[in-house]
C-alpha positions in Angstrom: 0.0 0.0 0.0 1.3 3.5 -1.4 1.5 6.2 1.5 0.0 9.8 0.5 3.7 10.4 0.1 5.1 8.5 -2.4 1.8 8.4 -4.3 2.1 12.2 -4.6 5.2 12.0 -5.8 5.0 9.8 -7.9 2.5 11.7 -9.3 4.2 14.6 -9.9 6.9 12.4 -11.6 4.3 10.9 -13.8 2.6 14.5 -14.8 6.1 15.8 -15.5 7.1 12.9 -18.1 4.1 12.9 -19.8 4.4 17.0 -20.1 8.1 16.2 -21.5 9.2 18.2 -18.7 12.5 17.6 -17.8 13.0 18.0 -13.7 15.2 21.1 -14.1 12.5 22.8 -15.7 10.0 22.0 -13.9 11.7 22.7 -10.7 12.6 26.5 -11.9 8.8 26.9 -13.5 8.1 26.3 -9.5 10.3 28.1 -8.0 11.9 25.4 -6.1 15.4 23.1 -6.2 16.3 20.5 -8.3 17.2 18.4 -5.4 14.1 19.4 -3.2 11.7 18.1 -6.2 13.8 15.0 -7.1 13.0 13.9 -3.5 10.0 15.6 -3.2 8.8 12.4 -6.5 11.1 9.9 -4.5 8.7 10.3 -1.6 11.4 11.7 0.6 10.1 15.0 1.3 6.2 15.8 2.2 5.5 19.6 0.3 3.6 21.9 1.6 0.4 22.9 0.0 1.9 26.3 -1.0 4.5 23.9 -3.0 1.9 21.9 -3.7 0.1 24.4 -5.2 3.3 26.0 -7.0 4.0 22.4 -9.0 0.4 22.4 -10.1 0.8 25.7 -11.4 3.6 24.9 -13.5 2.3 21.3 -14.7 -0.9 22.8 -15.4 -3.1 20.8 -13.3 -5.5 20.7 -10.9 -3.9 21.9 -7.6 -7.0 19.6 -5.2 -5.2 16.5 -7.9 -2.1 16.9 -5.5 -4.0 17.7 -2.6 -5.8 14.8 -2.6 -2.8 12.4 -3.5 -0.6 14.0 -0.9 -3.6 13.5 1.6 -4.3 17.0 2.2 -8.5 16.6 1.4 -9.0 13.3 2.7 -12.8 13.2 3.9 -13.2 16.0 2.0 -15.6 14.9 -0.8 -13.9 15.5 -4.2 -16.2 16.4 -7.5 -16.7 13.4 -9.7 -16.7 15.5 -13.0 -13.4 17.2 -12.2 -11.8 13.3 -11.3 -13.2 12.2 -14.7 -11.5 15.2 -16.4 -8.1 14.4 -14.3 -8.3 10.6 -15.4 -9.2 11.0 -19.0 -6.0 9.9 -20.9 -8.0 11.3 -24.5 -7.5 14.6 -22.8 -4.0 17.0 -22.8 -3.3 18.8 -19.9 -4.4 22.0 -21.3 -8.1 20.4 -22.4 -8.1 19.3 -19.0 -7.6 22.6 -17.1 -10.3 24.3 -19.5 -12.8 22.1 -19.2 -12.1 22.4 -15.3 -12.2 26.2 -15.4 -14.9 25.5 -17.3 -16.7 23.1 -15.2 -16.4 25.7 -11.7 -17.5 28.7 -13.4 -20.7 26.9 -14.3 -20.6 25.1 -10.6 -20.0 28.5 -8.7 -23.0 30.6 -11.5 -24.9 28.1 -10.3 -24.1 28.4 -6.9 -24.4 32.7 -6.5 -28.1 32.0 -8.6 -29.5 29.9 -5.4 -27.8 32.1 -2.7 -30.7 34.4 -1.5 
């Protein structure tokens, strides 16, 4: 069994490869270390959510993806439609943070129209 960990970091390793992102330049895009995001995917460092949210940024993902994965919204339920749009392989990562964008602006219009 994976611990929230490793599984985030590996990830992070996983998003980065498939963006042909090389660590170097993903590391700079986030503002961190080379050696502080090579351990962060080895599962030797925990990130903090600002990190967390810093490698999202620069992989162009869903920053709740490493929340979740790094254990940060357990019991906190999650959006189905947004986890469909995360595990779609069909999709690039760019399709996948439109139709996300997309996806909240209709979840919070919907939201401000059945606020009194």
């Amino acid at each position: 069994m994976k611990t929230h960990l490793t599984d985030v970091g590996t990830f992070i390793r996983e998003q980065r490869e498939k963006s042909a992102m090389s660590l170097r330049k993903l590391a700079d895009q986030a503002g961190i270390s080379n050696p502080y995001l090579s351990q962060i995917e080895r599962g030797l460092r925990r990130p903090s959510a600002d990190i967390l949210k810093s490698i999202a940024r620069a992989l162009s993902i869903s920053v709740e993806t490493l929340y979740e994965r790094a254990g940060l919204l357990d019991g906190i339920p999650r959006s189905g439609v947004i986890s469909a749009i995360e595990a779609d392989p069909a999709l690039t990562t760019s399709q996948k943070r439109a139709l996300t964008e997309i996806y909240q602006s209709f979840v919070n219009d919907t939201q401000k129209e059945e606020s009194p």
